[in-house]
C-alpha positions, 0 to 999 in steps of 0.5 A, spaced: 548 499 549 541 500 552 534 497 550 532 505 549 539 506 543 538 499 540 531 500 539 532 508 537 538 505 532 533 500 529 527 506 528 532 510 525 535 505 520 527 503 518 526 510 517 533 511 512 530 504 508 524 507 507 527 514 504 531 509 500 525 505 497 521 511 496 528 514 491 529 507 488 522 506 486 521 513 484 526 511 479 523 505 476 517 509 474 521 514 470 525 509 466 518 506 465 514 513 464 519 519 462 514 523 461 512 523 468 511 528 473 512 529 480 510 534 485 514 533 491 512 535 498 516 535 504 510 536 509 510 537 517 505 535 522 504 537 529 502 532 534 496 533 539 499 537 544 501 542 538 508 541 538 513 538 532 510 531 529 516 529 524 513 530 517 514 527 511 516 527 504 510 526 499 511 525 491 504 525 487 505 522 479 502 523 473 505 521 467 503 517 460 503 510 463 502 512 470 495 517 470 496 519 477 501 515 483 503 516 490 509 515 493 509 517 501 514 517 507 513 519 513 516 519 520 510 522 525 512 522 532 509 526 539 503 525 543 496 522 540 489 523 543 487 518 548 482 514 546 486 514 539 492 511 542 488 506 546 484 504 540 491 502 537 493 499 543 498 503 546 500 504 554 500 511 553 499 518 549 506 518 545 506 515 539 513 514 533 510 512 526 515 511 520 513 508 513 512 507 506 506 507 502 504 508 495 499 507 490 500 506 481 494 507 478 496 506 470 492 509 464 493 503 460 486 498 463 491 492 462 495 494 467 494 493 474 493 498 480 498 495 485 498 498 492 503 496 497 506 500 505 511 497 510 511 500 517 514 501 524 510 503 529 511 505 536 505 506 540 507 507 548 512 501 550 510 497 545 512 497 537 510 493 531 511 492 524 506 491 518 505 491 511 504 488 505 503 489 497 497 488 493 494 487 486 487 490 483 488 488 475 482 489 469 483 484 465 483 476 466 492 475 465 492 470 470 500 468 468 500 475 471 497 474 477 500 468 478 507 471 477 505 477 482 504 472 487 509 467 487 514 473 487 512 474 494 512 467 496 519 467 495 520 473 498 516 470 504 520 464 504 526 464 508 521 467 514 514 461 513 509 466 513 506 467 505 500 463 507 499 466 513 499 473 510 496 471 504 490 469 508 490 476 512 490 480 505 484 475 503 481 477 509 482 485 509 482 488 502 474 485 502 468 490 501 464 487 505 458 492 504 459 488 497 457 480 499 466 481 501 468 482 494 475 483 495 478 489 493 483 486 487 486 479 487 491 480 494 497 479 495 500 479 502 498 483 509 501 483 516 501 488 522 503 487 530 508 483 528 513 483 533 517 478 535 522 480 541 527 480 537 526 488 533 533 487 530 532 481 526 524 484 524 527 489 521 531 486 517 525 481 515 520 486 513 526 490 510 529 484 506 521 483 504 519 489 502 525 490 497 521 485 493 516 490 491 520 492 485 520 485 482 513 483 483 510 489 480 514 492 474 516 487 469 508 486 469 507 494 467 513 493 462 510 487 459 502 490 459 503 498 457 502 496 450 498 493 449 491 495 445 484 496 450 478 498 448 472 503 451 470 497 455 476 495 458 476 502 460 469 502 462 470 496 466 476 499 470 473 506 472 466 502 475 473 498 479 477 503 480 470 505 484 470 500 488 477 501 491 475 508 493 469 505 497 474 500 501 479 505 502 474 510 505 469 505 508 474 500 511 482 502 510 486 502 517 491 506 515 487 512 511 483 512 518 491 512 522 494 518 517 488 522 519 486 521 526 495 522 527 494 529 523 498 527 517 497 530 510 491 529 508 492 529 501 498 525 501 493 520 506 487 521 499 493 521 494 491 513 494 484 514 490 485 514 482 483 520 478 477 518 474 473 513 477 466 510 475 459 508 479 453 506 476 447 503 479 448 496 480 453 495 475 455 489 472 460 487 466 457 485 459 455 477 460 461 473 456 466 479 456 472 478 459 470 483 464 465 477 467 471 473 467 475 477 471 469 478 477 470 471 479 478 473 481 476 479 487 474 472 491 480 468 494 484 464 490 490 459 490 495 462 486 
């Protein structure tokens, strides 16, 4: 088998995970949520010369658990402006990217937002794996955010990388325009990982992005109940703005989708339905939303 079919074989075999993840988790949200409601777009692109780009398959939620949720694959491929493939590190124009990306924004502010993407990207002769997952909760359950973060270290067990991508996740997801106020409470972040073995990378990230079901949804189970008040909600729309700077401001991969010419709504799908700003806003002094603003900053979980 030639270099150029092993690593065709590998593309396609990421490509038919994501298609099943996207299908798995979409499924979890209707037995959680059965009121749900899904908008599917199977959507195509064309590359930078105007010829087929691949395309993708976007399903866009809201329910009465989840107000609004994005579960994206894509598979995009063709030729890229230049001076974006040199930014991104390729030895030419042509570029192959497929993923999975999604974003729950649930009603209930006692549930957390959860973000989470994997992705294989080839840019020219060289490819590489990234992602990651994420948390963004309203209300201090630190048993919560402990369980997120110890599925993920068991997931990353196997490979020794938790503590590795936990920091890159500390040291991505900031708002650094705001004295790098991380985004939520973290997770863990990857990117350019290749180690010359493509076959086994594949398999790692596949095996560790089958962990995002477990780390995220018991969490919804558990909270989705439970009563809130204005000021919870009050404190996770002024959060929920804050998320929106970050993914306008500083996200790479809402910047890759658009300079890529991907769907843009599917690209904006991340940004919540309602959100909040107030000048120099700042939660009640002993609230338990005061509490919480001490956990967008680094922790040991």
């Amino acid at each position: 088998m030639s270099n150029t079919t092993s690593l065709d074989a590998v593309k396609s075999s990421f490509h038919q995970y994501v298609y099943d993840l996207q299908e798995a988790i979409t499924q979890e949200m209707l037995a959680i949520d059965p009121a749900l409601k899904i908008t599917e777009d199977n959507w195509e692109r064309k590359d930078f010369e105007g010829n087929d780009g691949g395309g993708g398959r976007t399903r866009a939620f809201s329910g009465e658990i989840f107000e609004n949720a994005g579960v994206n694959t894509s598979l995009v491929h063709g030729k890229v402006a230049p001076d974006f493939a040199k930014k991104i590190g390729g030895t030419t124009n042509d570029m192959w990217a497929s993923g999975i990306s999604l974003i729950l924004h649930p009603h209930n502010p006692r549930v957390p937002t959860v973000h989470a993407n994997f992705r294989m990207i080839q840019a020219g002769d060289k490819f590489w794996f990234g992602g990651g997952a994420d948390l963004t909760p309203f209300y201090p359950h630190t048993e919560d955010f402990q369980y997120f973060h110890g599925v993920w270290k068991e997931a990353c067990a196997p490979y020794g990388t938790y503590e590795q991508w936990k920091k890159k996740c500390d040291e991505y997801f900031v708002n650094f325009h705001r004295e790098s106020e991380m985004r939520g409470i973290g997770g863990i972040f990857f990117d350019h990982f290749n180690t010359g073995d493509t076959e086994k990378d594949k398999a790692m990230v596949c095996d560790i992005a089958s962990h995002f079901i477990r780390s995220y949804f018991p969490l919804v189970l558990k909270r989705k109940n439970e009563i809130f008040t204005d000021q919870d909600e009050d404190f996770q729309l002024h959060r929920r703005g804050r998320y929106v700077e970050f993914n306008l401001l500083h996200d790479r991969g809402t910047s890759f989708g658009l300079k890529s010419n991907g769907r843009t709504d599917s690209i904006l799908i991340s940004l919540p339905a309602r959100c909040k700003f107030t000048y120099r806003y700042t939660p009640e002094k002993g609230s338990p939303h005061e509490e919480m603003m001490k956990y967008y900053l680094p922790q040991d979980w």
